[in-house]
PyMOL Python script that loads the backbone (N, CA, C, O; Angstrom):
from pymol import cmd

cmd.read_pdbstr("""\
ATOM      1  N   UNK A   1       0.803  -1.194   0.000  1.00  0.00           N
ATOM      2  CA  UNK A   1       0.000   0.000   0.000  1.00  0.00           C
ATOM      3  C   UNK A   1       0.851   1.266   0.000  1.00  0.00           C
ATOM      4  O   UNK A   1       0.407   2.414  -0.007  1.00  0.00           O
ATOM      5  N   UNK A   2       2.272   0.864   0.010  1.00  0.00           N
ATOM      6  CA  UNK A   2       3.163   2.299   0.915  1.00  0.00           C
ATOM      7  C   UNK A   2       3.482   3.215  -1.183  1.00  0.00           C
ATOM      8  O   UNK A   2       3.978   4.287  -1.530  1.00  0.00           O
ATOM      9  N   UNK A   3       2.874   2.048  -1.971  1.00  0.00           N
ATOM     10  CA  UNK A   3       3.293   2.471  -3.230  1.00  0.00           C
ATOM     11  C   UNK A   3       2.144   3.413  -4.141  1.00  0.00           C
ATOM     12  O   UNK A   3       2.152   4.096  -5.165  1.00  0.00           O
ATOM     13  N   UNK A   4       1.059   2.941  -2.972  1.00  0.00           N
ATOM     14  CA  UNK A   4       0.350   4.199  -3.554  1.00  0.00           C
ATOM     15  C   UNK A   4       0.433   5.229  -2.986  1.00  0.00           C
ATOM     16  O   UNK A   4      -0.115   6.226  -3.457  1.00  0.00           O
ATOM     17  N   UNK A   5       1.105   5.275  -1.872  1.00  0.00           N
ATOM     18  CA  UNK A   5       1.415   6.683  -1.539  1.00  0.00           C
ATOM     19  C   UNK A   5       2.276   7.456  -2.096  1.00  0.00           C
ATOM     20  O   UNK A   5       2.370   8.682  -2.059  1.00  0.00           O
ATOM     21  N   UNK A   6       3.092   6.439  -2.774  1.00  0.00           N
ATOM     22  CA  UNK A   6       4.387   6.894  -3.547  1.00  0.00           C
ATOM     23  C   UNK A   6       3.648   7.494  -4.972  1.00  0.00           C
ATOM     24  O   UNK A   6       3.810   8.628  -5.423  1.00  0.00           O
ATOM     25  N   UNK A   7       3.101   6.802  -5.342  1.00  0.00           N
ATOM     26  CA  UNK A   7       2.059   7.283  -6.616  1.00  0.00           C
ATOM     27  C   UNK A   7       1.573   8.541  -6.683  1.00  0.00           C
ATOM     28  O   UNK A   7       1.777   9.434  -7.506  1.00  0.00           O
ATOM     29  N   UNK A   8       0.647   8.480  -5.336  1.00  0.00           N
ATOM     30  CA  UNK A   8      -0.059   9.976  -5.184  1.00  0.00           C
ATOM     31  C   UNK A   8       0.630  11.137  -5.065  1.00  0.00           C
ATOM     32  O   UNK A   8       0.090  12.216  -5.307  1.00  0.00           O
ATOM     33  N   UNK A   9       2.177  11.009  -4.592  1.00  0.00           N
ATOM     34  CA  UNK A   9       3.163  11.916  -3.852  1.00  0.00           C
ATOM     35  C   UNK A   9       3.711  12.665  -5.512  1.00  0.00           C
ATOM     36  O   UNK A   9       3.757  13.850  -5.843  1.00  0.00           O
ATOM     37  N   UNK A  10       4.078  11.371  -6.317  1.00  0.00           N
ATOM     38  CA  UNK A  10       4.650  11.273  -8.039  1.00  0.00           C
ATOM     39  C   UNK A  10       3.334  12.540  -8.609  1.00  0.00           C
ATOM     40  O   UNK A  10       3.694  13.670  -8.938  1.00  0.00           O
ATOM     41  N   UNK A  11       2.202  12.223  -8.638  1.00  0.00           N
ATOM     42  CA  UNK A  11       1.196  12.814  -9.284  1.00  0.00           C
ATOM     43  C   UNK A  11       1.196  14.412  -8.820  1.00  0.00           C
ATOM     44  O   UNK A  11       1.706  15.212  -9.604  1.00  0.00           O
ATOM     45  N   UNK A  12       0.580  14.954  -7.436  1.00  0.00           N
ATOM     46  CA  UNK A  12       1.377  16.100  -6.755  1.00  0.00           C
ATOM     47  C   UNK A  12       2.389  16.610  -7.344  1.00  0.00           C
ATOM     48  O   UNK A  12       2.222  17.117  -8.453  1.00  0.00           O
ATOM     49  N   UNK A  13       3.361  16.599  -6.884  1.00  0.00           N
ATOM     50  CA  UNK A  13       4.715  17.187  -7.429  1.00  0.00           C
ATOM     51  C   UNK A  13       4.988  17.256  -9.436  1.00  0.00           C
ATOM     52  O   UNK A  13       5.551  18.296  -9.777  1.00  0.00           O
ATOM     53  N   UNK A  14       4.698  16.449 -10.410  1.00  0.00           N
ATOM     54  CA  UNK A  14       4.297  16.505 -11.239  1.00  0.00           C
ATOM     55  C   UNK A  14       2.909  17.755 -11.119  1.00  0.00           C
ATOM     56  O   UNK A  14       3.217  18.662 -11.892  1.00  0.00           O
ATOM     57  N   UNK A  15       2.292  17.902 -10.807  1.00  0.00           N
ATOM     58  CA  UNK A  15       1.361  18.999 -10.806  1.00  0.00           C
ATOM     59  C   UNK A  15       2.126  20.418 -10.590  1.00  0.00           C
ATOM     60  O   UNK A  15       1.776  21.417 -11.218  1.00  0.00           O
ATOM     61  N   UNK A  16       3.171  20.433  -9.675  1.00  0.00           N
ATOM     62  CA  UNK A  16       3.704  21.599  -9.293  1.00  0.00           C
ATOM     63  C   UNK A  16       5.156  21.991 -10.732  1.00  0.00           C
ATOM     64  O   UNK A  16       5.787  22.998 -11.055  1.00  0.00           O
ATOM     65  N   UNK A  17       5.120  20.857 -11.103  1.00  0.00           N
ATOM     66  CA  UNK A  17       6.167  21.197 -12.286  1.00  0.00           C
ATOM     67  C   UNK A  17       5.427  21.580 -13.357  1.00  0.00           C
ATOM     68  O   UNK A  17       6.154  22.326 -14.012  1.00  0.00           O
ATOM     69  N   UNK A  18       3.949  21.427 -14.099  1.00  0.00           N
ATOM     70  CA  UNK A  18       3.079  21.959 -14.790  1.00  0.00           C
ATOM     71  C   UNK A  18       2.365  23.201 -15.624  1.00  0.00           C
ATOM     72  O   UNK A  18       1.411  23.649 -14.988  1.00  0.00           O
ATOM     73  N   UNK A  19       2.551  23.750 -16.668  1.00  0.00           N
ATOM     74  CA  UNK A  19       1.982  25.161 -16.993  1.00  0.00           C
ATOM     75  C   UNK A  19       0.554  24.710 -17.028  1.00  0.00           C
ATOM     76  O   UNK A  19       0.390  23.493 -17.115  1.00  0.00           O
ATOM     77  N   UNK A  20      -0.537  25.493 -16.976  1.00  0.00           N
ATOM     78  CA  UNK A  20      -1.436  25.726 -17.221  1.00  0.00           C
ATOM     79  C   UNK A  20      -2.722  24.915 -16.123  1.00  0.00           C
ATOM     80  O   UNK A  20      -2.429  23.774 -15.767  1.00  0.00           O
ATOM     81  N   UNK A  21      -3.942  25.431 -15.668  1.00  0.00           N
ATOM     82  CA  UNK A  21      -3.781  25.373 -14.539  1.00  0.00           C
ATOM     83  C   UNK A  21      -5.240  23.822 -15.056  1.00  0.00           C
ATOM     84  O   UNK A  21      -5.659  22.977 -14.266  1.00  0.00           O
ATOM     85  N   UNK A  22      -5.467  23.901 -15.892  1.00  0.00           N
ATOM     86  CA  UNK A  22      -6.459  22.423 -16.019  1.00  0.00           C
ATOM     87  C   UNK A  22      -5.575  21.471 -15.884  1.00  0.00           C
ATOM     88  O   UNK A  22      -6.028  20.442 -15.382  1.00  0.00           O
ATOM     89  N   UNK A  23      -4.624  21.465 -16.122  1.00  0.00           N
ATOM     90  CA  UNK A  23      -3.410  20.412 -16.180  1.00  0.00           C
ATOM     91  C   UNK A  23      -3.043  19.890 -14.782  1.00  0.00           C
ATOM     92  O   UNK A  23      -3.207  18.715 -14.456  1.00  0.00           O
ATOM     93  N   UNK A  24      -2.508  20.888 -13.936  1.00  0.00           N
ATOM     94  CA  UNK A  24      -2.020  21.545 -13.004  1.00  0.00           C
ATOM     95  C   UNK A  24      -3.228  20.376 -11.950  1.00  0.00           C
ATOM     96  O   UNK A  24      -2.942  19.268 -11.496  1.00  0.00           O
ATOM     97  N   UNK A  25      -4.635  21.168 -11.817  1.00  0.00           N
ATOM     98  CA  UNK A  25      -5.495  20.895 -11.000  1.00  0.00           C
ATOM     99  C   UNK A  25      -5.589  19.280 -11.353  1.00  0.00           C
ATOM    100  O   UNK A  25      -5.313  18.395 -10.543  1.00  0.00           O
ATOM    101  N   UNK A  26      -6.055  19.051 -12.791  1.00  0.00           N
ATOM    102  CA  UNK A  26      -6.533  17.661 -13.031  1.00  0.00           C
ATOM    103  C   UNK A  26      -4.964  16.593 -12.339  1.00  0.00           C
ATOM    104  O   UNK A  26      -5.173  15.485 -11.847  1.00  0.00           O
ATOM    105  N   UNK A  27      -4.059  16.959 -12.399  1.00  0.00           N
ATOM    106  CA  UNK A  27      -2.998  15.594 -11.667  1.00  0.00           C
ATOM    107  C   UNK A  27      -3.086  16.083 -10.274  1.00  0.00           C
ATOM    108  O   UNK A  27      -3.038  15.113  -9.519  1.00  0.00           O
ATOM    109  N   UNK A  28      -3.202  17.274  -9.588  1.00  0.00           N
ATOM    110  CA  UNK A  28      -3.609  17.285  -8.364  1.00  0.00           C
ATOM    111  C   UNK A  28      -4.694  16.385  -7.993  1.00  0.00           C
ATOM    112  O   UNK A  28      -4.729  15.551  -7.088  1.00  0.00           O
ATOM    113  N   UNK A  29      -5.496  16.677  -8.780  1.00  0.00           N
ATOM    114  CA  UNK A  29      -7.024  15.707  -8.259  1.00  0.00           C
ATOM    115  C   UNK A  29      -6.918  14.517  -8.248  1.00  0.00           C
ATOM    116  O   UNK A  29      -7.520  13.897  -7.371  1.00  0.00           O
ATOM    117  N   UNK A  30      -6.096  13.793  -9.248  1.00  0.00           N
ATOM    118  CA  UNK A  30      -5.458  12.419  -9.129  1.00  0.00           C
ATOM    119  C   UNK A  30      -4.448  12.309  -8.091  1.00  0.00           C
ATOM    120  O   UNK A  30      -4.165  11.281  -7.475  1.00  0.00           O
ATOM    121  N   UNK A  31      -4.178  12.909  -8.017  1.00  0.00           N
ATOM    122  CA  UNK A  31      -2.836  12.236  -6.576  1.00  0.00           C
ATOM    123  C   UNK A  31      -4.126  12.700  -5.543  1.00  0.00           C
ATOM    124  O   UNK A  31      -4.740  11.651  -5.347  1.00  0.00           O
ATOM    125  N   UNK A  32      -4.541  13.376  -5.087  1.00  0.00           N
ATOM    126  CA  UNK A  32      -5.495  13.871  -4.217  1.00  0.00           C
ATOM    127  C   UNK A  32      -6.368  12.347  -3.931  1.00  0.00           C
ATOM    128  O   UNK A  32      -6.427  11.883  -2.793  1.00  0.00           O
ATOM    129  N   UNK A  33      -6.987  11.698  -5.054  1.00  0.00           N
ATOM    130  CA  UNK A  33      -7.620  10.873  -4.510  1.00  0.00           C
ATOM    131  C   UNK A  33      -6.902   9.668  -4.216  1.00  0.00           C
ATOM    132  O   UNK A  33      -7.293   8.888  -3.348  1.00  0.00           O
ATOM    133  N   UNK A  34      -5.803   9.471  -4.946  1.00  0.00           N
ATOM    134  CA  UNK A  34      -4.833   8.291  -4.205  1.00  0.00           C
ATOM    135  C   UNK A  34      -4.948   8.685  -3.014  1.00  0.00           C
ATOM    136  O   UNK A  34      -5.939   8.378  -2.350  1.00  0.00           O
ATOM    137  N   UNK A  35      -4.155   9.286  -2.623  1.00  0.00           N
ATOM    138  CA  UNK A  35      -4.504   9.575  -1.217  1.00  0.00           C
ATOM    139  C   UNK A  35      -5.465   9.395  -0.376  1.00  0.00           C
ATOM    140  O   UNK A  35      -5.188   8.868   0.701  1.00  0.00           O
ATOM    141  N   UNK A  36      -6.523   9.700  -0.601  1.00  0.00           N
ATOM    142  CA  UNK A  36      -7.564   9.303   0.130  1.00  0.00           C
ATOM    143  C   UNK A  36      -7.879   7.995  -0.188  1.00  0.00           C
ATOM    144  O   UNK A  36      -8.355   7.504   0.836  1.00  0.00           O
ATOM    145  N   UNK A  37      -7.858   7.174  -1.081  1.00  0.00           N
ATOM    146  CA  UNK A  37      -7.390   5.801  -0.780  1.00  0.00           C
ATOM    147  C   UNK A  37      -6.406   5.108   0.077  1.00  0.00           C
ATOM    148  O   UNK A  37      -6.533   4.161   0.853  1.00  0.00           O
ATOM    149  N   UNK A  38      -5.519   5.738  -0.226  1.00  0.00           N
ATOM    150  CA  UNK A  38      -4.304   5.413   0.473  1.00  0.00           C
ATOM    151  C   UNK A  38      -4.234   5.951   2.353  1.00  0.00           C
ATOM    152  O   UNK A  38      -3.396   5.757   3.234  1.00  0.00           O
ATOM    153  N   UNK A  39      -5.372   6.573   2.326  1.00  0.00           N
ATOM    154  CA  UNK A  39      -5.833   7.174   3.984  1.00  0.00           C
ATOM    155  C   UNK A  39      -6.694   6.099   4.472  1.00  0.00           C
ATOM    156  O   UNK A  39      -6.780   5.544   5.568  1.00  0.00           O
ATOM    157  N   UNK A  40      -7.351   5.947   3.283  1.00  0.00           N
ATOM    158  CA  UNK A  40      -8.288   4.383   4.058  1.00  0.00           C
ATOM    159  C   UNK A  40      -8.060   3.358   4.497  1.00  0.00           C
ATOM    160  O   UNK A  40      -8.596   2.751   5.424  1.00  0.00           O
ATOM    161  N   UNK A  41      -6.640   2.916   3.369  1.00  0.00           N
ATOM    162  CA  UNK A  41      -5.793   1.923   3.866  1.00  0.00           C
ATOM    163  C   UNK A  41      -5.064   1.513   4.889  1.00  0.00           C
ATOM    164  O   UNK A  41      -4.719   0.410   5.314  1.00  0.00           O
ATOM    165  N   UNK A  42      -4.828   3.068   5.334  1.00  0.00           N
ATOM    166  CA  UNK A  42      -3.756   3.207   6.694  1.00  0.00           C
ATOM    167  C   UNK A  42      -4.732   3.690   7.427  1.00  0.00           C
ATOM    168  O   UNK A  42      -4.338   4.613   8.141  1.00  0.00           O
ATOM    169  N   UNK A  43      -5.914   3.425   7.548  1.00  0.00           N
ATOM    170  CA  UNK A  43      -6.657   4.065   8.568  1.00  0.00           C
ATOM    171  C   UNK A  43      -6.132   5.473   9.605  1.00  0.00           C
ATOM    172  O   UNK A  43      -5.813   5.500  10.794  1.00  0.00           O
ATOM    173  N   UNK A  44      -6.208   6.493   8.633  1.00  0.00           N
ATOM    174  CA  UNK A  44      -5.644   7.605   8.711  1.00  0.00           C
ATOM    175  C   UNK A  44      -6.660   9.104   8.414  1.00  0.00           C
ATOM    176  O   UNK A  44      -6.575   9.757   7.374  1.00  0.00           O
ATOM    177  N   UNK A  45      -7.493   9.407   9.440  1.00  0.00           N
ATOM    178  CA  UNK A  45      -8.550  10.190   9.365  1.00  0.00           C
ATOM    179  C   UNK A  45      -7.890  11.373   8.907  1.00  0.00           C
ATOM    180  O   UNK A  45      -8.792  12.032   8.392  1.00  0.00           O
ATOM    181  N   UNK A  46      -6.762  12.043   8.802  1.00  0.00           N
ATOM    182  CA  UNK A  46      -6.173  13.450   8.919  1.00  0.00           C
ATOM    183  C   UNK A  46      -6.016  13.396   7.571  1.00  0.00           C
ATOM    184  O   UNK A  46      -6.415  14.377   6.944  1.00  0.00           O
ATOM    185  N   UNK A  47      -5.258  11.976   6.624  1.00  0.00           N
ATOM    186  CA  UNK A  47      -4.846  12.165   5.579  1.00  0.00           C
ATOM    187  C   UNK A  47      -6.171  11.886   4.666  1.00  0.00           C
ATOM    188  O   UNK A  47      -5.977  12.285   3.518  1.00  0.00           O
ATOM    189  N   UNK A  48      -7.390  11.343   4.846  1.00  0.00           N
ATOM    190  CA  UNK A  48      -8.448  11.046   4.521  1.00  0.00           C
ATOM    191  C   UNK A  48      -9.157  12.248   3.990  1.00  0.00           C
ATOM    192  O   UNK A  48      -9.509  12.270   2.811  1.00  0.00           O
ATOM    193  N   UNK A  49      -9.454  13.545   5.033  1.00  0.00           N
ATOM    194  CA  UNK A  49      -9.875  14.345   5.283  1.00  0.00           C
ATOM    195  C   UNK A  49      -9.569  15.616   4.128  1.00  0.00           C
ATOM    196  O   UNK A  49     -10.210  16.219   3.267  1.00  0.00           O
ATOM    197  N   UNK A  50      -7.840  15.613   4.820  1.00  0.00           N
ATOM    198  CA  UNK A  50      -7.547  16.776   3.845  1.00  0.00           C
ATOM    199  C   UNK A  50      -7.541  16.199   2.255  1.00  0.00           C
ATOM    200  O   UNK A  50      -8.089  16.859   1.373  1.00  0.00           O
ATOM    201  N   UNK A  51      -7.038  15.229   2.036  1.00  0.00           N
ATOM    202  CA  UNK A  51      -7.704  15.025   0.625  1.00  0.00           C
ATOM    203  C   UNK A  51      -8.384  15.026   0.168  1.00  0.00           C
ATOM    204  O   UNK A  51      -8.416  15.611  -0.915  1.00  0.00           O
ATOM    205  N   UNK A  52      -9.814  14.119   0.860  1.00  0.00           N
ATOM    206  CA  UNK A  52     -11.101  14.306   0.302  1.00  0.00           C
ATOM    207  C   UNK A  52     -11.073  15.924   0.005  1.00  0.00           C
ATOM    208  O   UNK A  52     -10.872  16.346  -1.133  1.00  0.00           O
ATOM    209  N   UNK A  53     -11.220  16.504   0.759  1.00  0.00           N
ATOM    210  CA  UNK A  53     -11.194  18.276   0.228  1.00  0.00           C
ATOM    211  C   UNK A  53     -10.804  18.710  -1.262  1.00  0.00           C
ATOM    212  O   UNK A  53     -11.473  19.205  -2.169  1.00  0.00           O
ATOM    213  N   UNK A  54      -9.421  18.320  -1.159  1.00  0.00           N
ATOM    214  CA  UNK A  54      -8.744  18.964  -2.076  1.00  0.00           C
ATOM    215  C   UNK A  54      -8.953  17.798  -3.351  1.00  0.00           C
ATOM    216  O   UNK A  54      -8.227  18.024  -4.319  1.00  0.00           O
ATOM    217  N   UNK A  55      -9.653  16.851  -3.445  1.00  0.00           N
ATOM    218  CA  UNK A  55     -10.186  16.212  -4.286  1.00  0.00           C
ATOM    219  C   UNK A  55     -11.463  17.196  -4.990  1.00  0.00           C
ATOM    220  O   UNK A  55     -11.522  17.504  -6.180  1.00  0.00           O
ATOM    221  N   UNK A  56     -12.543  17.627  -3.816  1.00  0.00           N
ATOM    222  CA  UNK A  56     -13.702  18.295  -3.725  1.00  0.00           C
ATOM    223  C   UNK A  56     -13.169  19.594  -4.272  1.00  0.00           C
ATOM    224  O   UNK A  56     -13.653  19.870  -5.369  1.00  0.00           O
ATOM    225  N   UNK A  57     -12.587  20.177  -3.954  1.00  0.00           N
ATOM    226  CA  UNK A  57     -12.070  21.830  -4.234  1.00  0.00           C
ATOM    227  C   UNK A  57     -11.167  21.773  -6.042  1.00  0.00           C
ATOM    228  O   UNK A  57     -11.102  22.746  -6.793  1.00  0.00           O
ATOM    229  N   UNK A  58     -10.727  20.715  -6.268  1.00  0.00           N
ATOM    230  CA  UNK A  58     -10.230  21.055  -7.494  1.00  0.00           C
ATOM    231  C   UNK A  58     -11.042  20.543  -8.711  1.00  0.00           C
ATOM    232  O   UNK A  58     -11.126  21.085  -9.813  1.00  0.00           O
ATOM    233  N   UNK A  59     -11.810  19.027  -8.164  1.00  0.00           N
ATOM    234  CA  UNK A  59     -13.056  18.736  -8.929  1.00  0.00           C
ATOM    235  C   UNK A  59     -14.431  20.173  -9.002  1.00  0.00           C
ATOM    236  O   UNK A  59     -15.003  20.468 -10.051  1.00  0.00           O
ATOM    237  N   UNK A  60     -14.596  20.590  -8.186  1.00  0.00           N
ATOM    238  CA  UNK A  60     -15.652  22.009  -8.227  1.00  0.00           C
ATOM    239  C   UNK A  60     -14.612  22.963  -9.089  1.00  0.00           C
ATOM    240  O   UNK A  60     -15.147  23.135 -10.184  1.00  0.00           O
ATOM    241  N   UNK A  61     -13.418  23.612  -9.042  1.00  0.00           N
ATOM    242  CA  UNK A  61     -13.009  24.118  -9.954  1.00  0.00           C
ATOM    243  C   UNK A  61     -13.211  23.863 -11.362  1.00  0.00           C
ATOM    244  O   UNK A  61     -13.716  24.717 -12.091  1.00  0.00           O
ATOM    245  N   UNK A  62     -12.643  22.121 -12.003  1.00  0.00           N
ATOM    246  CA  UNK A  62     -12.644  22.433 -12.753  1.00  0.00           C
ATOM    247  C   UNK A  62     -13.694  22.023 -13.746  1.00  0.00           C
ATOM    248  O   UNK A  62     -13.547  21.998 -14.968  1.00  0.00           O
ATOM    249  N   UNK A  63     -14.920  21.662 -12.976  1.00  0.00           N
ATOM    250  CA  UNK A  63     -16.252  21.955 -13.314  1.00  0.00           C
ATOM    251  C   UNK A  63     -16.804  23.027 -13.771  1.00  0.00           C
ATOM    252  O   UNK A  63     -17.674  22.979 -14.641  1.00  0.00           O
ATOM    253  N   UNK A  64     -16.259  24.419 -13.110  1.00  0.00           N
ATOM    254  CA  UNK A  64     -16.703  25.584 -12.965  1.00  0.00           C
ATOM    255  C   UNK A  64     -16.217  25.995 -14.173  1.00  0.00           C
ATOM    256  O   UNK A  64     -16.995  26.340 -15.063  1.00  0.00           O
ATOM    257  N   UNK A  65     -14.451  26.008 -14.393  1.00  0.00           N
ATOM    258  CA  UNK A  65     -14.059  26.617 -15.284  1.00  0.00           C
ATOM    259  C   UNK A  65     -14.489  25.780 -16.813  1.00  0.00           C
ATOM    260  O   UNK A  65     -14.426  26.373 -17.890  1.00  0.00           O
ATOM    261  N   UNK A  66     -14.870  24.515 -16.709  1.00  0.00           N
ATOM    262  CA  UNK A  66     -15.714  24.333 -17.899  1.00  0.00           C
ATOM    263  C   UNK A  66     -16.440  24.726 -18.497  1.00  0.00           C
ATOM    264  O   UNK A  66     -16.522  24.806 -19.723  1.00  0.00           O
ATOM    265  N   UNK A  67     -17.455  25.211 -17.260  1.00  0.00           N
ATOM    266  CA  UNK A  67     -18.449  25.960 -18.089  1.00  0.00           C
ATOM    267  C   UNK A  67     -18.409  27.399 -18.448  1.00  0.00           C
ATOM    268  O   UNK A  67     -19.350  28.146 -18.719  1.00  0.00           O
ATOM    269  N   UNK A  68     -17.275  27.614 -18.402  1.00  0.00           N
ATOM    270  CA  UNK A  68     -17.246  29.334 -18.219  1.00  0.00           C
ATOM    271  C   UNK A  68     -16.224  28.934 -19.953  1.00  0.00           C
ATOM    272  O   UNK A  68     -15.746  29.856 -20.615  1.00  0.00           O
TER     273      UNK A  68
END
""", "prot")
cmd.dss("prot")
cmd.show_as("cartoon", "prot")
cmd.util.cbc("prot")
cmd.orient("prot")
């Protein structure tokens, strides 16, 4: 399981090396929800939490900026 953390961590940081911000958000949102997989696994409410969020916050973004 310690390799999907490694995954989600890969996806993140790849996001921060990124131009443009659909890009940017959409591999955030993928490592974001590894993570929260990877919170379930380790029965880990803190890492669960803040991901789910930032799963929620970049999925509502880039919903938004779709339609715009």
């Amino acid at each position: 399981m310690e390799a999907l953390g490694v995954i989600g961590t890969l996806f993140i940081i790849t996001a921060f090396t990124m131009n443009g911000e659909r890009r940017i958000r959409t591999l955030d949102l993928i490592g974001a929800a590894l993570f929260v997989v990877y919170g379930i696994t380790i029965r880990s409410f803190s890492t669960i939490l803040l991901n789910a969020i930032l799963v929620a916050t970049q999925a509502f973004k880039l919903l938004r900026r779709r339609a715009d």
